[in-house]
N, C-alpha and C positions, 0 to 999 in steps of 0.2 A: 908620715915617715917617723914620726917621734912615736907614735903607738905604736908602728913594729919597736922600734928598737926598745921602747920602755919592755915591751913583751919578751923579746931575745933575752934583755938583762934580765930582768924576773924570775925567768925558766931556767936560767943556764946557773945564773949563782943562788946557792944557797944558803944557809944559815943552821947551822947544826944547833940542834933543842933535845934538852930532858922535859918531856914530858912526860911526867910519870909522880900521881902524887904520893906522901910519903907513905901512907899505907899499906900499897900496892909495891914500891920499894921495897919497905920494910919486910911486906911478908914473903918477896920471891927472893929475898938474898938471904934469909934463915934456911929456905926450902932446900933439901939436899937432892931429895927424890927426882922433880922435875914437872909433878904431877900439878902443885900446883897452878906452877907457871902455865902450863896447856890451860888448865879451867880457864886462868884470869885471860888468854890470849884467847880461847872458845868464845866468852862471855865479850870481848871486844868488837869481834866478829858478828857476834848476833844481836852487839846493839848498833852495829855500823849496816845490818843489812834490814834491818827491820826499816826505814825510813824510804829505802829505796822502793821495798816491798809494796807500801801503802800509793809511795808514787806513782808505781805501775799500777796498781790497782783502780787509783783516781782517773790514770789518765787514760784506760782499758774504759771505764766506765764512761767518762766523757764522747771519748771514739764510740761507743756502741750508743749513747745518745743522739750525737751529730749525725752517725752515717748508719744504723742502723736499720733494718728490714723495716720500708714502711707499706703497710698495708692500705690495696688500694677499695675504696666503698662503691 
């Protein structure tokens, strides 16, 4: 009962964050255009999906080891 509820509390309240270091600040609030900001949010995106990417790949490879076609002698 205490792990639901610690779970309930966890998910339901939040805690607002700047995460955002000063660089990345710095250079999307000079940018007028907008273009930047897309690169730096593109570049976010593809370092958040690359990790899944390899995931699925390991775990694609482990399934065709475990259950894979075995050939019979």
């Amino acid at each position: 009962m205490k792990k639901f509820f610690f779970g309930i509390v966890f998910f339901i309240i939040s805690i607002s964050a700047q995460a955002q270091c000063a660089m990345c600040r710095a250079a999307l609030e000079s940018e007028e255009g907008g273009v930047q900001a897309e690169a730096v949010n593109d570049g976010i995106v593809y370092l958040m999906a690359i990790p899944y990417i390899l995931v699925g790949i390991l775990g694609f490879a482990i399934y065709r080891l475990k259950y894979g076609k075995k050939k019979e002698i």
